[in-house]
One Martini backbone bead per residue (centre of mass of N, CA, C, O) as a GRO file, in nm:
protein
  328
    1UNK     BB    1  -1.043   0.659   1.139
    2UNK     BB    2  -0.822   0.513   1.081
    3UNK     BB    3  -0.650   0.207   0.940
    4UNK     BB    4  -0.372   0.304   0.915
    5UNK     BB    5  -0.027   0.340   0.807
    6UNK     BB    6   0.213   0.594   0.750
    7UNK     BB    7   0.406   0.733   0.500
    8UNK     BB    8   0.739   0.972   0.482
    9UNK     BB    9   0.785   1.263   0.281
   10UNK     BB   10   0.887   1.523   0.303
   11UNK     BB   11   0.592   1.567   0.512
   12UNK     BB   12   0.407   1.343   0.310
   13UNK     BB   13   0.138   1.188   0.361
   14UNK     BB   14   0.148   0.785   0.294
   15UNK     BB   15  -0.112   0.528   0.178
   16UNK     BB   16   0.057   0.316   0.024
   17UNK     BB   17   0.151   0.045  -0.013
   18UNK     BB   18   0.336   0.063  -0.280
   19UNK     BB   19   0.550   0.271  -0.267
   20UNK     BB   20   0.814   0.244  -0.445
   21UNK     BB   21   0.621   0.243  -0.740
   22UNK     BB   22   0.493   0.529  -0.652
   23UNK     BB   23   0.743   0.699  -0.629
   24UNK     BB   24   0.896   0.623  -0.920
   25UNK     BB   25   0.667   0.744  -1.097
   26UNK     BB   26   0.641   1.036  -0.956
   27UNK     BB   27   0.935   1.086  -1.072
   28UNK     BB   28   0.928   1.054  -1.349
   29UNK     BB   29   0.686   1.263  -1.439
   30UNK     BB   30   0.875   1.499  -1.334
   31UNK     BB   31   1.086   1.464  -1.501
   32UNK     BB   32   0.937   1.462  -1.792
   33UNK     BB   33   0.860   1.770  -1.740
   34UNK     BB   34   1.186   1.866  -1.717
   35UNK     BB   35   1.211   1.783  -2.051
   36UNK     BB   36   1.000   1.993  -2.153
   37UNK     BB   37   1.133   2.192  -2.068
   38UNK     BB   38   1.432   2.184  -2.206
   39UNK     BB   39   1.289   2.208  -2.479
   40UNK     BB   40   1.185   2.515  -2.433
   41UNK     BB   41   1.481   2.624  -2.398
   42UNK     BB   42   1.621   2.510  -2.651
   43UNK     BB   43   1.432   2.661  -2.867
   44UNK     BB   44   1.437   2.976  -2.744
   45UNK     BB   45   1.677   3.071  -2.676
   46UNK     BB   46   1.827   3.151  -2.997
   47UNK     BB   47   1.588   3.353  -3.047
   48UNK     BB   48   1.567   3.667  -3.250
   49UNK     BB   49   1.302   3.672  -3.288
   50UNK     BB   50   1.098   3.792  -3.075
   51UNK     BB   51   1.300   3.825  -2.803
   52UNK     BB   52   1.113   3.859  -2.573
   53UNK     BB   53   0.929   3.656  -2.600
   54UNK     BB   54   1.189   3.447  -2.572
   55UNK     BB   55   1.228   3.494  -2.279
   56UNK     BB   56   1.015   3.484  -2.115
   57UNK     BB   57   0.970   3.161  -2.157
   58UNK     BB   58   1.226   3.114  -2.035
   59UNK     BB   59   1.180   3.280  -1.766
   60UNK     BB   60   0.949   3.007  -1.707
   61UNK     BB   61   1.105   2.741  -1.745
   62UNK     BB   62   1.328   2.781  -1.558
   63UNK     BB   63   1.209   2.831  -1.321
   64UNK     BB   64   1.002   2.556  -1.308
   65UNK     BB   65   1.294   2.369  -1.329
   66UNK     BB   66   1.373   2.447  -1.022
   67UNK     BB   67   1.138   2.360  -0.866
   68UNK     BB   68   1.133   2.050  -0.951
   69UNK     BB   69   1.385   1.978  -0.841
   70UNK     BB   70   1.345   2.005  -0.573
   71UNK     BB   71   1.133   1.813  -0.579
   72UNK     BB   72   1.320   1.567  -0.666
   73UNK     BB   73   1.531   1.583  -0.414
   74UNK     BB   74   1.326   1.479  -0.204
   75UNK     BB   75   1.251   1.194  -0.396
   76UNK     BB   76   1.505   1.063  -0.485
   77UNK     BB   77   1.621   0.887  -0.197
   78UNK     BB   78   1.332   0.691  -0.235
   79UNK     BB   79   1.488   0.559  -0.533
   80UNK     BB   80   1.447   0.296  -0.745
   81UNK     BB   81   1.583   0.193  -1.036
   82UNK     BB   82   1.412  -0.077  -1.096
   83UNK     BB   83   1.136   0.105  -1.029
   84UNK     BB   84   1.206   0.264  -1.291
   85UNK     BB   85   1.210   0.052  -1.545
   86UNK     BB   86   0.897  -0.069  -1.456
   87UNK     BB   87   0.728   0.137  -1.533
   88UNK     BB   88   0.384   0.201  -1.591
   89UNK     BB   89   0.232   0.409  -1.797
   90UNK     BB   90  -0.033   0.567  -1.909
   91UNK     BB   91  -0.203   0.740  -2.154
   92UNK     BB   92  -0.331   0.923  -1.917
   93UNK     BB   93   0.002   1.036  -1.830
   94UNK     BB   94   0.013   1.337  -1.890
   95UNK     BB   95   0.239   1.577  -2.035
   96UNK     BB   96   0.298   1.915  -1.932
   97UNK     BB   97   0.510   2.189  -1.959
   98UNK     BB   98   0.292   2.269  -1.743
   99UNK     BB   99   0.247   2.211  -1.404
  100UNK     BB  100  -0.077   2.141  -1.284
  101UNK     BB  101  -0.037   2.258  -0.997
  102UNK     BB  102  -0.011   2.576  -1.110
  103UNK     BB  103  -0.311   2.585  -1.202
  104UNK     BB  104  -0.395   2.575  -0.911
  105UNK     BB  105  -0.232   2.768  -0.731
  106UNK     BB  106  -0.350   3.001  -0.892
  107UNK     BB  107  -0.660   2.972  -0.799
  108UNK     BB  108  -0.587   2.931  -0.488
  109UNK     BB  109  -0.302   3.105  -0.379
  110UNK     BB  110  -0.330   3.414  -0.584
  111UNK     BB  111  -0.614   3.557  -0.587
  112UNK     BB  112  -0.730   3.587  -0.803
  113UNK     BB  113  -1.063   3.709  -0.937
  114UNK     BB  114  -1.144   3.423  -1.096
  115UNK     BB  115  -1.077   3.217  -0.855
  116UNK     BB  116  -1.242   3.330  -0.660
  117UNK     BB  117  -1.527   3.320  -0.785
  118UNK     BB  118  -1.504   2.990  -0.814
  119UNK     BB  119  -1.472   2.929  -0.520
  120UNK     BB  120  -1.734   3.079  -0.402
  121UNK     BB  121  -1.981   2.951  -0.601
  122UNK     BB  122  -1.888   2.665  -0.518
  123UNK     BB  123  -1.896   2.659  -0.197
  124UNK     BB  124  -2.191   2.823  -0.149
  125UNK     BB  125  -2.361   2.621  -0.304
  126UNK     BB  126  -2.309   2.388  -0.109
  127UNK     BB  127  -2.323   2.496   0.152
  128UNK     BB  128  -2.671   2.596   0.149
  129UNK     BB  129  -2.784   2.291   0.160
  130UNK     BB  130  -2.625   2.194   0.449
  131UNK     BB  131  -2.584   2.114   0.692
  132UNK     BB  132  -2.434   2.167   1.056
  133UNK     BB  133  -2.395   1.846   1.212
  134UNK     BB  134  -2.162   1.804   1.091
  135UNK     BB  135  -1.780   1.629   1.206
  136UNK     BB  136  -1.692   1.530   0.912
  137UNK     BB  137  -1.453   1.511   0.632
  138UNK     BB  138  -1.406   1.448   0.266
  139UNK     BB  139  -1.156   1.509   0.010
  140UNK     BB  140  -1.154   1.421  -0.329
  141UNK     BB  141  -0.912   1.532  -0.526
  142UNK     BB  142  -0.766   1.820  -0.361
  143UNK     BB  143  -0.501   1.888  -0.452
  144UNK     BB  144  -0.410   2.214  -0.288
  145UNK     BB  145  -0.714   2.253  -0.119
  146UNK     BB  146  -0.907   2.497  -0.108
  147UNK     BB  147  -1.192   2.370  -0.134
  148UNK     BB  148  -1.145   2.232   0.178
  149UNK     BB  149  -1.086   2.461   0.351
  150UNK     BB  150  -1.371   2.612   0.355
  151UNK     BB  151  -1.518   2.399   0.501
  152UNK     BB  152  -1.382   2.402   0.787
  153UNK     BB  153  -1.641   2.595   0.925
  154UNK     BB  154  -1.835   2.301   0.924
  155UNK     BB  155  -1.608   2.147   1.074
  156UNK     BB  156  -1.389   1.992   1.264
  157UNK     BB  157  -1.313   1.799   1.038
  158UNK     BB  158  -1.074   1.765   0.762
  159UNK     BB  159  -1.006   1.536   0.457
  160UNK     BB  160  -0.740   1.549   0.200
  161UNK     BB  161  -0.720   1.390  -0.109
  162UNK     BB  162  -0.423   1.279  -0.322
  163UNK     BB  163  -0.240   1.074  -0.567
  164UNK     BB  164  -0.057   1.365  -0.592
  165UNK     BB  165   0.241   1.431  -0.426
  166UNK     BB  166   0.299   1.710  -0.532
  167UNK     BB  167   0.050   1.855  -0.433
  168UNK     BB  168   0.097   1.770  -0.122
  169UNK     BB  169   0.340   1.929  -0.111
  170UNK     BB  170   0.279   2.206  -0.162
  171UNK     BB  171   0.075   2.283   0.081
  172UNK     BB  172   0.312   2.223   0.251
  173UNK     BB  173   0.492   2.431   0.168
  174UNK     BB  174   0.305   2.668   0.254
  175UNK     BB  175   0.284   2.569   0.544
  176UNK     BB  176   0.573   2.658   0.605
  177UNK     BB  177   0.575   2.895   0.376
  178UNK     BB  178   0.546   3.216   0.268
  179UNK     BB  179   0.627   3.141  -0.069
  180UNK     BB  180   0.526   3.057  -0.412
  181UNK     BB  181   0.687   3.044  -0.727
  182UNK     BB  182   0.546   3.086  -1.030
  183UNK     BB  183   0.453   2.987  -1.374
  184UNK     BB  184   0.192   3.020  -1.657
  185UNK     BB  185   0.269   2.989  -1.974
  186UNK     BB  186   0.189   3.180  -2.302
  187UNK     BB  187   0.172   3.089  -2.614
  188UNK     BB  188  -0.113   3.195  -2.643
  189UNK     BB  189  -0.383   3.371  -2.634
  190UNK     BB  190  -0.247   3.694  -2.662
  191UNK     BB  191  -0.221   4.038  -2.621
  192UNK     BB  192   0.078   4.045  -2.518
  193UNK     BB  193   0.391   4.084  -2.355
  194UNK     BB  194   0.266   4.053  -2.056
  195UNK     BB  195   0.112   3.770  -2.090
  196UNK     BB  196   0.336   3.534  -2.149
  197UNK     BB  197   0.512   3.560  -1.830
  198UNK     BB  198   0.336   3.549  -1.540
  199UNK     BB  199   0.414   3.579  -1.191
  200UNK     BB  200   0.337   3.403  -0.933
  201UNK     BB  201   0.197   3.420  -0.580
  202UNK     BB  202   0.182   3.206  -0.311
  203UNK     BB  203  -0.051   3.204  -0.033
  204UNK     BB  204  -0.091   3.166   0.360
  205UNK     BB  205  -0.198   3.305   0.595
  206UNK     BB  206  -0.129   3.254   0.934
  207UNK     BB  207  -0.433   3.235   1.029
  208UNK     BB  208  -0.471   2.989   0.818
  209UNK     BB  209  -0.275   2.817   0.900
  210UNK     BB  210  -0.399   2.726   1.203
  211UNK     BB  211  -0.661   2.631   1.076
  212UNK     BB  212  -0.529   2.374   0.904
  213UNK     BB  213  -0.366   2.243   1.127
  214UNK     BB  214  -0.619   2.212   1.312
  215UNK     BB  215  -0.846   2.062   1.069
  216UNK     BB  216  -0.641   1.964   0.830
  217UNK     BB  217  -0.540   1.647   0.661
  218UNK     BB  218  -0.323   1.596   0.441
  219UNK     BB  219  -0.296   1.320   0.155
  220UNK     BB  220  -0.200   1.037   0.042
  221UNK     BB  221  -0.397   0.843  -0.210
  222UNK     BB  222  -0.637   0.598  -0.285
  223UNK     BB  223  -0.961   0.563  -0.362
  224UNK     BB  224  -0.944   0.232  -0.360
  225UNK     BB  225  -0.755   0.245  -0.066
  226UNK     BB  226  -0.864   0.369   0.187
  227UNK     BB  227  -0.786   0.493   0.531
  228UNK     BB  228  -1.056   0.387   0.639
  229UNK     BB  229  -1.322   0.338   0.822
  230UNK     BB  230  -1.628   0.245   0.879
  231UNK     BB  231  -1.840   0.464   0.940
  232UNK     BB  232  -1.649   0.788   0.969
  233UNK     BB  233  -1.835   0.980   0.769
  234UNK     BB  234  -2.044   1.233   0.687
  235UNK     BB  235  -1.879   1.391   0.422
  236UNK     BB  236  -1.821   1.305   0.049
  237UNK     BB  237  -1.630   1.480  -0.155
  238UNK     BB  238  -1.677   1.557  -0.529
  239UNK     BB  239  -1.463   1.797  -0.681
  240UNK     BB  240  -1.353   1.740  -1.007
  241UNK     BB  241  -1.348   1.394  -0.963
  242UNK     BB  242  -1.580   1.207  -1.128
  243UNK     BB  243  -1.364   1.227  -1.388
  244UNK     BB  244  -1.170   1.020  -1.345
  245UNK     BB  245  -1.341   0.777  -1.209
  246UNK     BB  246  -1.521   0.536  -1.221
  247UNK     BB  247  -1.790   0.468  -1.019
  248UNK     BB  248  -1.775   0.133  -0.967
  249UNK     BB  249  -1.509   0.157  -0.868
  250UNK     BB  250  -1.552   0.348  -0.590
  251UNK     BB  251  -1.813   0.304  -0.405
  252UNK     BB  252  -1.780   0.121  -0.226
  253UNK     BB  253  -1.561   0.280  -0.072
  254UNK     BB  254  -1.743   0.480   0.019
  255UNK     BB  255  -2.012   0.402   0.129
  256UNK     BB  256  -1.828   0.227   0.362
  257UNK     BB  257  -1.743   0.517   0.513
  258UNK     BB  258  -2.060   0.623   0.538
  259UNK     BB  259  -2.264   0.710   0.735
  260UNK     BB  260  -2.549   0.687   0.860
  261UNK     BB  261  -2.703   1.001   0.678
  262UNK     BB  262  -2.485   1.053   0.515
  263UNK     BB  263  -2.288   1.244   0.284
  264UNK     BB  264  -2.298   1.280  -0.099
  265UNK     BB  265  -2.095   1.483  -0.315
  266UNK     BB  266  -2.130   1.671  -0.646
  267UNK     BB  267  -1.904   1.879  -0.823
  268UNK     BB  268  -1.949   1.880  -1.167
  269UNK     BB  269  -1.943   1.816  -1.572
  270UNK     BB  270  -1.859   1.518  -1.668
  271UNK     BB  271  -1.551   1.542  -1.783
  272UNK     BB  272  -1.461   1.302  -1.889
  273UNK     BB  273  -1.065   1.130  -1.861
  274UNK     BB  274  -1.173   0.844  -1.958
  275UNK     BB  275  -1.238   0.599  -2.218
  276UNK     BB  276  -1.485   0.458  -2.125
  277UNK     BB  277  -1.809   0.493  -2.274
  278UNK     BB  278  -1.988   0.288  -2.037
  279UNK     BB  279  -1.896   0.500  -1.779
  280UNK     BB  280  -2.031   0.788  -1.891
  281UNK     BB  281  -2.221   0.919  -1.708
  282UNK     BB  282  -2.527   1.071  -1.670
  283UNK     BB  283  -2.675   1.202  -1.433
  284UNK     BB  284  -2.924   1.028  -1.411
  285UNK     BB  285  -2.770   0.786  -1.387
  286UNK     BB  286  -2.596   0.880  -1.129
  287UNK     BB  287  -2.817   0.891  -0.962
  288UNK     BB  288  -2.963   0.587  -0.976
  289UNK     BB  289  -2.754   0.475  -0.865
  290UNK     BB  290  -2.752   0.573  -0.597
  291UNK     BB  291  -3.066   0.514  -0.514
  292UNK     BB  292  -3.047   0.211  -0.560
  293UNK     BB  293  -2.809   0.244  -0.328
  294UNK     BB  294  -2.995   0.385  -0.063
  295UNK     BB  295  -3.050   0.687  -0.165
  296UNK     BB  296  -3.081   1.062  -0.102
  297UNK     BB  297  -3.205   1.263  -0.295
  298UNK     BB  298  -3.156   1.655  -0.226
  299UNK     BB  299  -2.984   1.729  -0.499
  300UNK     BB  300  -3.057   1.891  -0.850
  301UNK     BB  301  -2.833   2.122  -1.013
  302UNK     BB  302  -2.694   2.418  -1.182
  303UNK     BB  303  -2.369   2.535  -1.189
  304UNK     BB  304  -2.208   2.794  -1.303
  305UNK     BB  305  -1.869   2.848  -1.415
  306UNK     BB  306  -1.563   2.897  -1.398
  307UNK     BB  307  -1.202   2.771  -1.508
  308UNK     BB  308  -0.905   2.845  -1.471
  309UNK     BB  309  -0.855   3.127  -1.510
  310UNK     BB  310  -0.708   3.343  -1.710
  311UNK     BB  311  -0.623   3.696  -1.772
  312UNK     BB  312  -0.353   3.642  -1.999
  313UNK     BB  313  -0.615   3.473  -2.133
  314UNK     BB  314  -0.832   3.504  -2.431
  315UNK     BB  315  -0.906   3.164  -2.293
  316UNK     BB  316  -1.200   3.062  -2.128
  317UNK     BB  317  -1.405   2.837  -1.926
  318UNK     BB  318  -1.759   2.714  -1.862
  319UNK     BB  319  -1.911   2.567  -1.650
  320UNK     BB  320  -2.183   2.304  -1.593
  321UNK     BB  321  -2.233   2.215  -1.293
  322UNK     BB  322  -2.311   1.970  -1.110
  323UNK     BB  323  -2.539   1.936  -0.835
  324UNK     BB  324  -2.505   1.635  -0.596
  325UNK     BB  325  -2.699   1.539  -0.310
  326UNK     BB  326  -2.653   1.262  -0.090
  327UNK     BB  327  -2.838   1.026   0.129
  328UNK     BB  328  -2.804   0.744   0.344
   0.00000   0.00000   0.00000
């Protein structure tokens, strides 16, 4: 299935070309992360006006500050120095003070509530409309895992992939540890101070663990050079994920993968992320794209969900999702 071999850092395979280069961005992007929690504990430390609230903060980002270090610590050792200095980050490489990857970590492996619900109808409006006799998928942009794993239970195997080091680090670190501890501090639209800076704890249950172990496999890559042969997959799953990077950009390496009458799956809001406004395909541009090229469409509904609610916060998304399935 695959067609190339990978680098492995501290548990995380990498199918990365350029992996020097690679490695280099995703320290700095780290340090960064940890330059922001830096600055918000030298704000709050000496704060004495309402001091629960600003003590709350600091022990938010001190603990994810010590979280992000274990985590550079993994890859410092693989990183030169002039491959930092040359470093080209574009400004689509936001950084925010709470680490992106515990925003998905609350979502799929804290078991919250308002995660469960939106995992749940995401996956089974999806699951409900595809055959039973495929036996492979991939999931591009995987994030922390969850939404692959769901799927577990109708492939043989699953393949999940995501371009960021540190995301597929968390999912192997779940995978290794009983549990992961993290914050995702709330500086505003809080009801109390109980919801300012509460603590969650993600895990994975041994025998989910058993069965990721035997179906799932996670790493590092490029959707634009994936390691992948051609006509190898039943069925390539964009969940969330067709709003980073233009599809024309991509398609084509998709479609060489996808075997002939497998699943092209989209779900997602198209909310895109990147600048190009002639790239922005409204969902019937984006059908018939795929038509043109060969699809049939089998699926074209909307399904609502929440996105990423937290419930320490009194503001939270709604996406209407486009649910897009073509057969090749």
């Amino acid at each position: 299935m695959y067609n190339k071999g990978y680098s492995e850092i501290d548990g995380v395979k990498i199918y990365i070309e350029n992996i020097e280069s690679y490695i280099a961005e995703s320290y700095l992007l780290l340090t960064n992360h940890n330059k922001y929690n830096e600055f918000s504990l030298h704000k709050y430390i000496n704060q004495e006006k309402r001091k629960e609230y600003f003590n709350s903060l600091v022990q938010a980002y001190l603990h994810n500050y010590n979280n992000i270090r274990e985590l550079l610590a993994k890859v410092k050792p693989y990183v030169e120095v002039d491959r930092i200095l040359n470093v080209n980050t574009s400004r689509d490489n936001v950084v925010n003070t709470t680490l992106k990857d515990y925003v998905y970590l609350q979502r799929d492996w804290c078991y919250c509530e308002d995660g469960e619900a939106q995992i749940e109808k995401t996956a089974q409006s999806i699951q409900k409309v595809l055959p039973r006799d495929m036996e492979n998928a991939l999931f591009l942009g995987c994030g922390v895992g969850r939404l692959a794993v769901e799927f577990a239970n109708i492939f043989k195997k699953v393949l999940a992939t995501d371009k960021s080091y540190s995301m597929i680090w968390h999912i192997n670190k779940l995978l290794s540890d009983v549990n992961f501890e993290f914050y995702t501090p709330q500086e505003k639209n809080v009801y109390s101070l109980e919801n300012v800076a509460q603590k969650h704890t993600a895990s994975i249950s041994d025998s989910l663990k058993t069965q990721i172990k035997d179906k799932v496999d996670f790493f590092v890559s490029d959707v634009l050079d994936l390691p992948l042969k051609k006509n190898s997959l039943d069925a390539v799953f964009s969940i969330y994920f067709t709003d980073v990077i233009a599809l024309k950009l991509w398609f084509e390496k998709i479609n060489s993968i996808i075997k002939n009458d497998g699943y092209f799956i989209h779900f997602g809001p198209l909310d895109y992320f990147f600048s190009a406004e002639s790239e922005m395909l409204t969902a019937k541009e984006f059908r018939a794209f795929f038509e043109e090229n060969g699809y049939e469409t089998v699926v074209d509904e909307i399904i609502e969900t929440s996105h990423l609610n937290d419930s320490n916060s009194l503001v939270y998304k709604v996406y209407r999702n486009w649910l897009f399935v073509a057969k090749k």
